[in-house]
C-alpha positions as CSV (number, residue, x, y, z in Angstrom):
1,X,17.9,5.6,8.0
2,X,15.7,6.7,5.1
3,X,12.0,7.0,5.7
4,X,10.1,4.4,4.5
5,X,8.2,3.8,1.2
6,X,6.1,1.3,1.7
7,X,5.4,-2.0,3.4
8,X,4.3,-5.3,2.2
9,X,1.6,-7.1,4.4
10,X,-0.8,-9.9,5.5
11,X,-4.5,-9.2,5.0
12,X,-7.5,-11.0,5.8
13,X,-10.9,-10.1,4.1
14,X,-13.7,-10.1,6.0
15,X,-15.4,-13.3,3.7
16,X,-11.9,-15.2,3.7
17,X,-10.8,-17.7,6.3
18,X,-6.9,-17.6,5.3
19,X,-4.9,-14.6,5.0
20,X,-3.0,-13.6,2.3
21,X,1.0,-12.1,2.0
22,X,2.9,-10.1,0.1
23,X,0.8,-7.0,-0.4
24,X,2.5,-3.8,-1.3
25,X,0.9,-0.4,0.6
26,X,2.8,2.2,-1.2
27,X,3.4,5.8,1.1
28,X,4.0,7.3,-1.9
29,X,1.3,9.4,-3.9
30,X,-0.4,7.7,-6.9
31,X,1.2,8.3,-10.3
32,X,-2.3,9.9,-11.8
33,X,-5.8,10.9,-10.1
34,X,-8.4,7.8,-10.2
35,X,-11.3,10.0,-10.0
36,X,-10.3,12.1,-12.6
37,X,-8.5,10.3,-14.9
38,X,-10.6,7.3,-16.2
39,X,-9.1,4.8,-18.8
40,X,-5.6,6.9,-18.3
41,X,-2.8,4.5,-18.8
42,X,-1.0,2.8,-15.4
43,X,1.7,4.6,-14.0
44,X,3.9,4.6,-11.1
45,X,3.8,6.0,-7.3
46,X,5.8,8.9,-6.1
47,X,8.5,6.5,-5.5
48,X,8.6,4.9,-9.1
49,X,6.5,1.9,-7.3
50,X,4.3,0.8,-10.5
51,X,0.7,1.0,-10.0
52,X,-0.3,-2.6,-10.7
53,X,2.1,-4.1,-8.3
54,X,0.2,-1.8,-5.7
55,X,-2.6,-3.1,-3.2
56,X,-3.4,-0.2,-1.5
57,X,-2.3,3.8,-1.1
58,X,-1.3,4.6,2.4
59,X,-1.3,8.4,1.8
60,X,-1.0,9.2,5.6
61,X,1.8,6.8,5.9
62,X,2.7,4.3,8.4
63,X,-0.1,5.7,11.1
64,X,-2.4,4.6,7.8
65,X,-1.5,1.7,7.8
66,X,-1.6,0.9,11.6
67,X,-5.3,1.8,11.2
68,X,-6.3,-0.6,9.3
69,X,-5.3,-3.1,11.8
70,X,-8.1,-2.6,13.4
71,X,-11.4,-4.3,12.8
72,X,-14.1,-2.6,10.5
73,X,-12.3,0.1,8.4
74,X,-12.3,-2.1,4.8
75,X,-13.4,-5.2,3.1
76,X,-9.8,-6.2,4.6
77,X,-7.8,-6.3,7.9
78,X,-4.0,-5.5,8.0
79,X,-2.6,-8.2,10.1
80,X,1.1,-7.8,9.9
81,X,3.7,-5.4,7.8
82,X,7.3,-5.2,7.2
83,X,8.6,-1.4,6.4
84,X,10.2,-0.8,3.0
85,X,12.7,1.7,2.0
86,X,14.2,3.6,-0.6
87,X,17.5,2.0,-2.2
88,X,20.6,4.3,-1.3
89,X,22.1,5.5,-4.3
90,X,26.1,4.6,-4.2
């Protein structure tokens, strides 16, 4: 199996009683450097992911993401993922 891409999650934040689904942590790297690259046009991750569709950047990869599972890292708790991966080509 490939490795994965990416995983779309559950999140709570900290000021919100009900949690929310659906959002995409891309594994990939970002498509352009936010520190560095103000008012640059959106692009896509490292896996053709684009930007806008992305929640967060889970550079260190699935380990990332089980971090932020835990209480106190963010402004938002992780509460569930499912892994994504690559399409095979045919």
């Amino acid at each position: 199996m490939n490795n994965p891409i990416g995983a779309y999650a559950t999140i709570q934040y900290t000021d919100e009683a009900n949690p929310i689904e659906n959002y995409y942590f891309s594994f990939g790297d970002a498509g352009f450097d936010y520190e560095n690259d103000e008012g640059q046009d959106w692009g896509n991750d490292s896996y053709g992911i684009p930007d806008w569709d992305i929640f967060y950047y889970c550079n260190g990869g699935e380990e990332e993401l089980k971090s932020l599972m835990l209480d106190g890292n963010n402004d938002f708790k992780v509460l569930s993922y499912e892994l994504i991966y690559e399409m095979e080509s045919v």
